[in-house]
N, C-alpha and C positions, 0 to 999 in steps of 0.2 A: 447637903449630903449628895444630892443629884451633880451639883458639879465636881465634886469629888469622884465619882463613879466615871464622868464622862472623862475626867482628866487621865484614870488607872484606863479607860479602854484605849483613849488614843495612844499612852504609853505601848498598851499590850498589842497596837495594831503596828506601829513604828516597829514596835522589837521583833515581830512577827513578819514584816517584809522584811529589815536588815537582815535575819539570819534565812529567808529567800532568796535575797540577793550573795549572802557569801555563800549559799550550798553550790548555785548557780558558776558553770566554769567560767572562766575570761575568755570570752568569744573575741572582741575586736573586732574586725573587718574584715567581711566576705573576700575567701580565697579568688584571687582571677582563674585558675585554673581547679577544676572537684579533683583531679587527681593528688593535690595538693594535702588534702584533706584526710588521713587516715585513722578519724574517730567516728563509728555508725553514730554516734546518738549527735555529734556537732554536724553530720554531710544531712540527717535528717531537721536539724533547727534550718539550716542555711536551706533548705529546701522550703521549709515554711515561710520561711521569709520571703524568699521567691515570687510564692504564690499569694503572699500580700503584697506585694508590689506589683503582679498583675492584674489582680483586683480592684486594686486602686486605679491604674491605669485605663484599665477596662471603663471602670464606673467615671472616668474625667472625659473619654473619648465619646461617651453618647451627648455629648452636646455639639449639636451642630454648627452653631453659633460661634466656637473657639477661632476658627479661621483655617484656612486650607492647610498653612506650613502647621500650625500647631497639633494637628489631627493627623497631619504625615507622620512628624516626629513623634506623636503617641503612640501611632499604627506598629512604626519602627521601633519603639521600643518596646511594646507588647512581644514584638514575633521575636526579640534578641531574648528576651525573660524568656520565652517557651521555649528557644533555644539552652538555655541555659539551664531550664529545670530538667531538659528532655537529657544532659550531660551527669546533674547531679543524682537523675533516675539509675544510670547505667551507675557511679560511681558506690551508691546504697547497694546495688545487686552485686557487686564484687564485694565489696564492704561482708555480704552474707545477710542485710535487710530484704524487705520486701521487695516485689520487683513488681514495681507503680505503672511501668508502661503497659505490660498487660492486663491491667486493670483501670486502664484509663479510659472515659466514656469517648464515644465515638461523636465524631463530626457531621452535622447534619445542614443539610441549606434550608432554604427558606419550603420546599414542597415534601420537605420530609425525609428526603433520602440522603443516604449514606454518603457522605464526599470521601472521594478515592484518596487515595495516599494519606496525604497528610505531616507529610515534612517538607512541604512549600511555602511560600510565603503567602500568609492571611486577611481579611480585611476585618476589622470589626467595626461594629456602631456606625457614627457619623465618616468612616473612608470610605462605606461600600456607597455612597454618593456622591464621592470625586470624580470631576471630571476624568474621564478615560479609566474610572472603575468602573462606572454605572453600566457600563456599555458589555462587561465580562460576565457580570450577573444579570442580564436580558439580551440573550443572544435571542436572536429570530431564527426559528427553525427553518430554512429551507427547505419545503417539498421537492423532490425531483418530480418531474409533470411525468407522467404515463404515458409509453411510447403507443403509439395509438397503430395500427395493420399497414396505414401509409407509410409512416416512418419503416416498420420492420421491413419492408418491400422494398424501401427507397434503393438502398445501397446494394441490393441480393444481385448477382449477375450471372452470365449462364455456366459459368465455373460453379455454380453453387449446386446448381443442379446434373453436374457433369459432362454437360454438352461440349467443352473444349476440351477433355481429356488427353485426345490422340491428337492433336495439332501440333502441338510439340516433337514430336515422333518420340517420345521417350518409352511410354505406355505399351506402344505395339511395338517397340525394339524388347520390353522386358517381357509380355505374354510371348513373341516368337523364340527367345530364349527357350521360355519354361515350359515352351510348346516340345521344344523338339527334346527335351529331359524328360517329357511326360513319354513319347513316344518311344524314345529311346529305352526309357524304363519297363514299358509295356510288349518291344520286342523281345527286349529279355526273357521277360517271365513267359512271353509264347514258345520262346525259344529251349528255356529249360524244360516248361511241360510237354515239349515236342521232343525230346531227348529222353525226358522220364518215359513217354509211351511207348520210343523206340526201342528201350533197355528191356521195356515188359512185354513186346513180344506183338503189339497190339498193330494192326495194319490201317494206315492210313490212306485216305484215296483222295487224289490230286493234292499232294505234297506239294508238287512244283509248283500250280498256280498260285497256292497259300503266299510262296518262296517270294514271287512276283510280286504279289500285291504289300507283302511285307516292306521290299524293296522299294515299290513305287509308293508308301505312306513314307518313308524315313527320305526318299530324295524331297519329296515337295515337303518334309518339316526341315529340312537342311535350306532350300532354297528361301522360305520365306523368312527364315531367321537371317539367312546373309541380306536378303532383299531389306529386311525391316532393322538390320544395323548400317548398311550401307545409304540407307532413303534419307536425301536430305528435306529440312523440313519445308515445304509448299502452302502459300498461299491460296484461299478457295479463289481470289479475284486475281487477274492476269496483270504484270506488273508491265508497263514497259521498258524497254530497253533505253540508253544513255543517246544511242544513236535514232532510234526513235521518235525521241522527247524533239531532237536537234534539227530532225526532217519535220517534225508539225509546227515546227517555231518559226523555221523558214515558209514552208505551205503561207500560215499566216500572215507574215511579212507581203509576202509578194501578193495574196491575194488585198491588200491593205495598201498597197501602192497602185495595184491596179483598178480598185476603185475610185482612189482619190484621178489618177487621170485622166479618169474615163471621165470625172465631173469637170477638169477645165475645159479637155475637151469638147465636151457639151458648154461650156459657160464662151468659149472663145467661137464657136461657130452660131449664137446666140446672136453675138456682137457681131459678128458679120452679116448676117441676114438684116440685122436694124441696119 
């Protein structure tokens, strides 16, 4: 009786997957391109399959063991899968499915924190110990050393502190400019308040000399602005002259000849006295 009973299940389990497999549509093989693709519920299987094929790869790449090329080429094929589900994500959101990439967990290193972006290429498992990986995941932070009072002092010179300002003559050509606009602006206004008290009747005493002194402030701000555009720029040390240099080169000279023959002459009346 007992094998009777197990014969009717396996029947009823046989009949039970064949009509699984014909509800099931004819998939066939994975489109090269998702835009290819315009069924949600086939761009969602071809998704899952995806993500068992990274999984798998994932779980064959933690053995360190495999060899350098074969852990390349799992590496490479991992980050082509993520590329390729990251296509069939966008292809389901048009389709009008879920939209997976904003609900995809976030990428963390080895201390906890968030890795930026995230559409570069990845290490997993047994790559991030290849030579010229290992070197990307243990950078040495570089301190910059502390500039210490010597250093900041080192370089400072007395333009810092404005001691060469007017050397240039640029400085005192632009204050005698704005010397003589300042002045020029200020006899004005004596000039119309001296007009306004004349109109109201109000008497002034020593007009003239006012006149004067007005006069002699506006000549010496006209002179020092021609003096301070006109002033070529001077040296505080005295330079000499071409002709100069040519008389102490000579001086030298002769004084340098007349040493040397004053010593044969002593060396030849030497030899005469012996």
């Amino acid at each position: 009786m007992a094998r009777n009973e197990e014969k009717a299940q396996m029947m009823m389990n046989k009949w039970t997957t064949m009509k699984e497999q014909m509800a099931k549509p004819e998939r066939g093989r994975r489109p090269f391109l998702s835009s290819e693709c315009d069924n949600l519920q086939d761009a969602e299987l071809w998704r899952r399959d995806i993500i068992r094929e990274t999984s798998k790869s994932v779980h064959l790449i933690q053995n360190a063991g495999a060899g350098e090329h074969k852990i390349r080429d799992l590496n490479d094929q991992i980050n082509k899968l993520l590329r390729e589900r990251t296509h069939w994500d966008k292809r389901i959101l048009e389709l009008g499915g879920p939209d997976y990439a904003a609900n995809a967990p976030k990428s963390y290193d080895a201390d906890g924190r968030e890795l930026p972006g995230g559409g570069g290429y990845m290490y997993f498992g047994a790559a991030k110990g290849l030579p010229g990986v290992r070197e990307l995941f243990h950078k040495s932070d570089v301190e910059n050393p502390r500039r210490t009072r010597k250093d900041m002092y080192q370089f400072i010179t007395p333009d810092y502190y404005g001691y060469r300002d007017e050397e240039d003559g640029v400085l005192v050509a632009k204050e005698a400019v704005m010397e003589k606009r300042k002045v020029q602006s200020a006899v004005s206004e004596w000039q119309a308040e001296k007009r306004r008290r004349l109109e109201d009747g109000e008497e002034e005493a020593g007009g003239d000399a006012d006149d004067e002194d007005v006069q002699d402030v506006q000549g010496q701000a006209a002179e020092a602005a021609s003096a301070a555009t006109s002033a070529e720029v001077r040296a505080h040390v005295p330079v000499p002259s071409q002709d100069a240099i040519k008389e102490a080169i000579l001086k030298r000279k002769k004084l340098t000849l007349l040493k040397r023959l004053d010593g044969e002459e002593d060396a030849a009346d030497g030899e005469i006295e012996d």
